[in-house]
C-alpha positions in Angstrom: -30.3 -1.9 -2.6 -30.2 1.9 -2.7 -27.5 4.6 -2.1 -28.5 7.4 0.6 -25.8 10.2 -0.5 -26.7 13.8 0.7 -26.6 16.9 -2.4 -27.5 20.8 -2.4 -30.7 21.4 -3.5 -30.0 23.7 -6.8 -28.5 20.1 -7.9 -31.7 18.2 -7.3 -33.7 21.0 -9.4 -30.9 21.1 -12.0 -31.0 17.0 -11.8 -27.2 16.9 -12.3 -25.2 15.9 -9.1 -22.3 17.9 -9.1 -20.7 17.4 -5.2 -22.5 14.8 -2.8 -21.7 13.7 0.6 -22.0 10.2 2.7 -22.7 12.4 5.3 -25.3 15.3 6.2 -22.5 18.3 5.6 -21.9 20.0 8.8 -21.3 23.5 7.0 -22.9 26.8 7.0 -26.3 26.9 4.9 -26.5 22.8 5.3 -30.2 23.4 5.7 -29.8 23.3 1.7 -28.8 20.0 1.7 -30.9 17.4 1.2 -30.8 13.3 1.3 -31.7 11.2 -1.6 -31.7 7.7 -3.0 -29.8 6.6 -6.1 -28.6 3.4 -7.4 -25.7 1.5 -7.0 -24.7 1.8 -10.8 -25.3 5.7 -10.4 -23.4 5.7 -7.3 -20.1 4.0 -8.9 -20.7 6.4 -12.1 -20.8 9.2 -9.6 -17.4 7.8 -7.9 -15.7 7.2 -11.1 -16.4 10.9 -11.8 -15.0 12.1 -9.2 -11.9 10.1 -9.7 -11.6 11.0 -13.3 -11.1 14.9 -11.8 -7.9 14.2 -9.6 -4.8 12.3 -10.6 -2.1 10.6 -8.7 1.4 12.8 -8.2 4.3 12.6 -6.5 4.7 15.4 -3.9 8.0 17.2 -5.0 6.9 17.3 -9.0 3.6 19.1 -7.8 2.5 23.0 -6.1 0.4 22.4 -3.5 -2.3 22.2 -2.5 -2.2 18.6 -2.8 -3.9 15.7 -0.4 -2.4 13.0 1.2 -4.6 9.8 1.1 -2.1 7.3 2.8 1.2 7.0 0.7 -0.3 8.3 -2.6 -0.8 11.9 -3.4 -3.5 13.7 -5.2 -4.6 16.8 -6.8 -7.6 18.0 -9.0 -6.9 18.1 -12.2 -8.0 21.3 -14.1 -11.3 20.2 -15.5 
């Protein structure tokens, strides 16, 4: 089984992924964007990353910005 995520070019030359999408980004300059093939194991070390950079809050101990994702709150953490 392979992983189809979608990462900017500059991290394919660097080979360090440092923001992917499940999605084609529908941005300005997503011509830079390109789809690859990874692992499952890379995929969950790359989701586990990204977990690892936001922490749970509650909403009136925090500044924004903060995202709602159902009943739990999150914000980045300062990395």
């Amino acid at each position: 089984m392979r992983v189809y995520i979608w990462v900017h070019k500059r991290d394919v030359i660097n080979n360090e992924i440092t923001n992917y999408y499940l999605w084609r980004p529908q941005m300005t300059c997503h011509e830079n964007y390109v789809q690859v093939s990874i692992t499952p194991d890379e995929f969950t070390r790359l989701e586990e990353k990204e977990e690892e950079e936001w922490e749970e809050i509650s909403p009136l101990d925090s500044p924004l910005p903060i995202i709602d994702i159902g009943e739990r709150h999150y914000k980045k953490r300062n990395v």
